[in-house]
C-alpha positions in Angstrom: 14.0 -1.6 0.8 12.1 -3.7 3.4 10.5 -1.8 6.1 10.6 -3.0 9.7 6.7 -2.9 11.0 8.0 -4.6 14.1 7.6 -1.2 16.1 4.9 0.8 14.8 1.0 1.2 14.7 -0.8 0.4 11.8 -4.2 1.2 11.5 -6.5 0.7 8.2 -7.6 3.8 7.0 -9.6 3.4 3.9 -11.4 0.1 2.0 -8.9 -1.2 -0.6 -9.6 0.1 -4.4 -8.2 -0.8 -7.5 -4.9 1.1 -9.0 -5.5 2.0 -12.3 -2.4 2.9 -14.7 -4.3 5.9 -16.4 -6.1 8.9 -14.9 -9.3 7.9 -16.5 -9.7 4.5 -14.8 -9.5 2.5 -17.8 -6.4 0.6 -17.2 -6.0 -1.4 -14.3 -2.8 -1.3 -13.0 -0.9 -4.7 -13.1 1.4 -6.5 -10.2 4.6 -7.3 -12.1 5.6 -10.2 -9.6 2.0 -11.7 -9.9 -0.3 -10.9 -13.2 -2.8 -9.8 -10.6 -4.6 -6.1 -10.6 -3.0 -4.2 -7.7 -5.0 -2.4 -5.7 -4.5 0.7 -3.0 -5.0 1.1 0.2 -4.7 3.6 3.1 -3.2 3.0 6.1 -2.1 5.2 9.5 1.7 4.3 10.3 2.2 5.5 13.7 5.9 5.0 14.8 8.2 7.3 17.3 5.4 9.6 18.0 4.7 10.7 14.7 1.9 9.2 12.4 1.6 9.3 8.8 -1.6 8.5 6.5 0.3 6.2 3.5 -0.9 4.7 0.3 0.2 1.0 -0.4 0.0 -1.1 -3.1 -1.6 -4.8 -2.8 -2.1 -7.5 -5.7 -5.7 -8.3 -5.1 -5.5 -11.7 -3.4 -2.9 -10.3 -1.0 -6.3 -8.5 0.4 -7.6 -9.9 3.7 -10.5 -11.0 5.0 -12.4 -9.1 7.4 -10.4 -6.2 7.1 -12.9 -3.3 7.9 -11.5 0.5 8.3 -10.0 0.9 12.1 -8.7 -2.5 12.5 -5.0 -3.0 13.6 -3.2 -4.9 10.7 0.0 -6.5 9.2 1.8 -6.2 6.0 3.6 -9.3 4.4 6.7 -8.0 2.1 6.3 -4.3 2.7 8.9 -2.6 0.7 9.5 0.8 -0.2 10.9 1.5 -3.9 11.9 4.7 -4.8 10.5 6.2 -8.7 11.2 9.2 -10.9 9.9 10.1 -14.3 9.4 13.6 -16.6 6.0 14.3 -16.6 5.1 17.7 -18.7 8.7 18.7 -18.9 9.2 18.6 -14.9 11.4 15.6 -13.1 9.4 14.3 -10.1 10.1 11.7 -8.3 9.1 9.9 -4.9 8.5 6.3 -2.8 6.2 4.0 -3.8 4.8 1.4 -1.1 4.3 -2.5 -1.9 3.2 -5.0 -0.1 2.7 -8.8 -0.9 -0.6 -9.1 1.7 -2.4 -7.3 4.2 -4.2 -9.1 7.3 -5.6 -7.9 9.9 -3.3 -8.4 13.5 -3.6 -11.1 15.7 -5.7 -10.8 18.8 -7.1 -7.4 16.9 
């Protein structure tokens, strides 16, 4: 599901770090579209009044130049994707957050 950043407030939160599939580090997450390693970032969605601190996922040449942590920016292809799996015998599920590129905003 594409989401509409038309309206909100997006501020960078954290410095982009690589996913990893595995707890220990060991496995670097891969982007299925790309072949690239994904990495995460942090960002602070403000929209409506209310703001949220979200992780999003970013194949590592969709990262930016110049991004530095305060810095209005822009997401290319941010989608939302919902998951569940069984993880010790309990369902859990959730939204995961992908994006093709980050950038900071014009005129930021």
């Amino acid at each position: 599901m594409p989401i509409d950043q038309s309206q909100a407030l997006v501020i960078l939160a954290s410095e982009s770090r690589p996913h990893f599939k595995d707890r220990e580090g060991q496995q670097p997450a891969i982007d299925r579209a790309t072949g690239a390693h994904l990495h995460l970032v942090d960002v602070m969605f403000a929209f409506n009044g209310r703001a949220e601190v979200i992780t999003v996922k970013i194949p590592e040449p969709g990262l930016g130049k110049g991004l530095k942590v305060g810095l209005p920016v822009v997401f290319t292809g941010l989608v939302a994707s919902a998951w569940e799996n069984e993880i010790n015998g309990k369902d859990r599920h959730g939204i995961s957050l992908r994006a093709e590129a980050i950038t900071a905003k014009a005129g930021a």
